[in-house]
N, C-alpha and C positions, 0 to 999 in steps of 0.2 A: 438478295440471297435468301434461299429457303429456309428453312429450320436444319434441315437434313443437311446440306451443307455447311451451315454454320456447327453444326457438330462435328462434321467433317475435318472442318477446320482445327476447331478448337483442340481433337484428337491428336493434326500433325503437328498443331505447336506445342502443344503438351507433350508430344514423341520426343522432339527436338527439342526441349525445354532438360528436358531427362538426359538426352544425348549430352548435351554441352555438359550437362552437370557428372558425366561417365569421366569423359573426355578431361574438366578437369580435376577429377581425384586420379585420374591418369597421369598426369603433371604435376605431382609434387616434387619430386626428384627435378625435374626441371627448374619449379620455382627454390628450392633448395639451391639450387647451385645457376640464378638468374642471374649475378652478378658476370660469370663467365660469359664471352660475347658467342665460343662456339662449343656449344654443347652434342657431344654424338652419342648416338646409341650403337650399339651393336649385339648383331646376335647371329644364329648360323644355323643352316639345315644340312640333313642326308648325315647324320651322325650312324643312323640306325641301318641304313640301308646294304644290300646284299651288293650295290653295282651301282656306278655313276659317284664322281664327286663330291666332296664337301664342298661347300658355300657359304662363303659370310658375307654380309650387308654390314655396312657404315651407311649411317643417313644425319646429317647433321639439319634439324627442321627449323625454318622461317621463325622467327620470336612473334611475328606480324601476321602470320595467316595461321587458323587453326584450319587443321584437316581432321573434321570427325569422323567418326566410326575406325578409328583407326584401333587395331586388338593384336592379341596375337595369331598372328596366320594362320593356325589349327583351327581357328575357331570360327573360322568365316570360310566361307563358299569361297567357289573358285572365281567365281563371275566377281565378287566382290573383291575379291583379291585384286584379281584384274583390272578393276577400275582404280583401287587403292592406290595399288602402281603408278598407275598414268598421269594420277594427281601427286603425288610422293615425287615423281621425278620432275616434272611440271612446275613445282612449288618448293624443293626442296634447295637447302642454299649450295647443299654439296653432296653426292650420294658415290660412293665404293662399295666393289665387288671384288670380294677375294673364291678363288678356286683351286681346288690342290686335288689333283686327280687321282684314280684310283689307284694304280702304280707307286706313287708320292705315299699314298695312305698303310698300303703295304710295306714300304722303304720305313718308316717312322711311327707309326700306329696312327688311329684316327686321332685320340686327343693332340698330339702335335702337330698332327696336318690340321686339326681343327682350329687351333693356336697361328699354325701359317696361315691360314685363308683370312681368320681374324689380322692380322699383320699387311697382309695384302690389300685386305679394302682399306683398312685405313692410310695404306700409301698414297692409294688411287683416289683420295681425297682434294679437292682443288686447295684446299685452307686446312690448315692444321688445325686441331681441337683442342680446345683449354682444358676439356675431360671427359672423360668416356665412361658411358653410363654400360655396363656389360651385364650379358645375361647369363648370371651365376658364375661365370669366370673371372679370374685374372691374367691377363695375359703377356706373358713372360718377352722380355726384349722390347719392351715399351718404354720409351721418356716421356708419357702424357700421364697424367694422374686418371687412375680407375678406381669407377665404384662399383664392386658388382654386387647385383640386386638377383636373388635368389624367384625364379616366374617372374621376371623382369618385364618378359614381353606381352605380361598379362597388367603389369605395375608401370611404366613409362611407355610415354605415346613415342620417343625415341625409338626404344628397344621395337616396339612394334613396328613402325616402319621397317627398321631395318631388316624384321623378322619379314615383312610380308615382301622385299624388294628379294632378297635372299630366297624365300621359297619362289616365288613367280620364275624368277632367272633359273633356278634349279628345274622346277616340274616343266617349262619351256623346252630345255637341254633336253629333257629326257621321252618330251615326246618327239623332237628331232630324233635321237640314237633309235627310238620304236621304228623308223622308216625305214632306216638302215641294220639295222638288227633287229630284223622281227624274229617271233618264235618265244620271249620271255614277259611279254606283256607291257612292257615299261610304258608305255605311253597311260594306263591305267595305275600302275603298282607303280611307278615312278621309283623302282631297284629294289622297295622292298620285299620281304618273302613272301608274298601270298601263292596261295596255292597253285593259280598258273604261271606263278615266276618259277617257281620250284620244281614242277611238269615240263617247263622246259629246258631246266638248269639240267635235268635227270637227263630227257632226250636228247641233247646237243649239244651238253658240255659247256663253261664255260666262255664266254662273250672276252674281247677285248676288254669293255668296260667291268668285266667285275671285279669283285674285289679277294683275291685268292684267299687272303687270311679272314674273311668273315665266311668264306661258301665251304671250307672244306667234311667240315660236317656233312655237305650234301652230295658230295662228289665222290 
């Protein structure tokens, strides 16, 4: 091995020396509450959006495998995401997905239907959870013990999984509806307002999927 190599090296295990030590100030909340045998995170996307559902992620993570790089989903690429996924589901001891659709979201406001989606993944969990690690909520009509941690899914490799199983499932869905309802851009703006979501909200009115009590200012 050359000299250039051998720096090479030394660079990725020092990168990866740094990751692990990310990863565990990412798990304190875990090792806090390591006695429980199933610890879940949870968190939700599409709070903010003009069109297309809420979405919550439950991910209960292996005690026995770390998965690094794991963040909160804003904060990583899409490609990274995507791979997140595939290893989160792959390794993961139990993973739920709740969804509560745009209709639902108008029937009760977002924060309830955000409350439902969180209620729904945790059903569609294979094992129940000794506790639930939540991103900034509590969530009402639960018998498991929650802690919620305020940027949670920047603070617990939990909440992050969940956070990144949650977005992938969501921004998927929404480039699906772009196929089928083109004209608003979704497949790029994945429902929120940017300015060709909005161009097209003007020119053609209203989609199935949006959300009547967030658009009407625009309509």
């Amino acid at each position: 091995m050359n000299k250039r190599e051998e720096e090479k090296l030394r660079r990725q295990e020092e990168k990866l020396e740094k990751e692990k030590a990310r990863i565990q100030a990412m798990s304190v909340y875990e090792e806090e509450y390591a006695s429980c045998a199933y610890i879940c995170g949870i968190d939700e996307v599409g709070r903010g959006p003009l069109a297309g559902p809420v979405v919550a992620g439950a991910v209960i993570l292996p005690k026995d495998h770390t998965i690094l790089y794991l963040n909160d989903s804003k904060k990583l690429s899409e490609k990274k995401r995507e791979m997140l996924y595939e290893e989160i589901m792959e390794h993961a001891v139990a993973t739920g997905i709740g969804m509560v659709s745009p209709v639902r979201i108008d029937e009760i406001n977002i924060l309830q239907a955000t409350y439902e989606a969180m209620r729904m993944a945790i059903s569609q969990l294979k094992v129940k959870p000794d506790v639930l690690l939540n991103d900034a909520v509590t969530i009402p009509g639960v018998d498991i013990p929650q802690v919620p941690i305020i940027k949670g899914d920047a603070k617990s490799v939990s909440i992050a999984a969940a956070s990144i199983i949650a977005k992938v499932t969501r921004d998927r869905l929404m480039k699906e509806y772009d196929q089928v309802i083109p004209g608003y851009d979704f497949a790029s703006n994945k429902g929120y307002g940017t300015k060709a979501h909005l161009a097209g909200l003007k020119e053609l009115g209203p989609s199935p999927i949006h959300r009547m009590t967030f658009i009407s200012k625009y309509i």
